[in-house]
N, C-alpha and C positions, 0 to 999 in steps of 0.2 A: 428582424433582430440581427444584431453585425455580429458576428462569429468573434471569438475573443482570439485573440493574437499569440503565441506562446511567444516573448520576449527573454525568459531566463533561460541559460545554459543549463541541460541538462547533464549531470554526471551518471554514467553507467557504474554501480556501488556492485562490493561482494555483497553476496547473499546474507540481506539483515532479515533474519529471523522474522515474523510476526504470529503473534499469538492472537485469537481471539479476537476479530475484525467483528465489533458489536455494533447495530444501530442505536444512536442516540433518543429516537422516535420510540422506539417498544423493547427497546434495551434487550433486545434478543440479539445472540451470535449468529452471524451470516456466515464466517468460515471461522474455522478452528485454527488454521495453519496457513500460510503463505509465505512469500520472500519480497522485499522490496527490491527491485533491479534496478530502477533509476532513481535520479531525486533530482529537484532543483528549488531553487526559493520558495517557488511557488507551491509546488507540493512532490509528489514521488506516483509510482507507477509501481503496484502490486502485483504479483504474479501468484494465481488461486488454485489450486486441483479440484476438479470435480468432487473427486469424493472427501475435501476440505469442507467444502456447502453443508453448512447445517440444515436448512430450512429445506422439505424434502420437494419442495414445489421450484427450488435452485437446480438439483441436485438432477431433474428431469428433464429440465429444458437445456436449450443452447443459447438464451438470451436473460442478461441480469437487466436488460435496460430497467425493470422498476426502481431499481438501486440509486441510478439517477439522483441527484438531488439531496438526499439520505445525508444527514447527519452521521457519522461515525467515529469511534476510537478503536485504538489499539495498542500491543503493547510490545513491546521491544524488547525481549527477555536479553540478548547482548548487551544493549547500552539501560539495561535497568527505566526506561524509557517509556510513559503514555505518550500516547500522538493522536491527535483529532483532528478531522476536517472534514470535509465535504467532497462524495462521490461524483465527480463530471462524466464520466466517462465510465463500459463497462461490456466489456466485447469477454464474446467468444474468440478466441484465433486457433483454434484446431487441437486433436488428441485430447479433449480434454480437459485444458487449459485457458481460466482467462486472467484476461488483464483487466486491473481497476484501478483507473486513476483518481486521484483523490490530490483536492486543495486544501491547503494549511487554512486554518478556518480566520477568520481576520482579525480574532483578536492577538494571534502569533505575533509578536513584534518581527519586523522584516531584519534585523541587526542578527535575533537568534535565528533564525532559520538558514541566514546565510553562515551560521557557523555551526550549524547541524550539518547542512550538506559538506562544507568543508570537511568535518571530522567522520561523516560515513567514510569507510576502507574501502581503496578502487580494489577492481578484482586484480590477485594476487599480494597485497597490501598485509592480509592477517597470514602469517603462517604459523601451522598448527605442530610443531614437534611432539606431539603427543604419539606414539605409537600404534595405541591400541584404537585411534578411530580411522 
């Protein structure tokens, strides 16, 4: 099997919010909370806390590879926003913390997706004048 090639620019985005990281297969929630840190056409790279993991068989281990493959949505509470696609990828990297990559599933037209990533906020891009956070 030939390794798939990453061809699209990846942008490093501020911290987009994600709620509720649910499988499509048994429509159960895998994590509650995470941040999207990168994106690019082809999809983006989530970033999960341990104790985000719903499933308590997650929550123990140090590897999601069953995730693999999985069907998924989630939801964007900043841009008012669902997003689905498909888990490639799904590591532990340390304290804690993993990353899950996920592709825009294929029925994404490629014209929107290059103008989702466009409109994600690089870091520094949103400033919050709000005091009290």
């Amino acid at each position: 099997m030939k390794a798939e090639r990453r061809i699209a620019t990846r942008k490093v985005v501020d911290l987009i919010h994600v709620n509720e990281l649910t499988s499509l297969s048994s429509y159960s929630v895998i994590a509650s909370l995470g941040v999207i840190v990168d994106a690019s056409q082809t999809g983006f790279l989530l970033s999960v806390d341990r104790s985000q993991l719903m499933p308590k068989e997650y929550r123990e281990n140090l590897s999601l590879a069953s995730l693999v493959g999985h069907q998924v949505v989630m939801y964007l509470p900043q841009m008012n926003l669902d997003l689905d696609g498909t888990v490639t990828r799904a590591d532990h990297v340390g304290k804690g913390k993993f990353e899950i990559a996920i592709t825009f599933s294929p029925e994404v037209p490629e014209y929107w997706r290059g103008c989702l990533v466009d409109l994600l906020p690089a870091p520094g891009e949103i400033v919050n004048d709000d005091p009290k956070s």
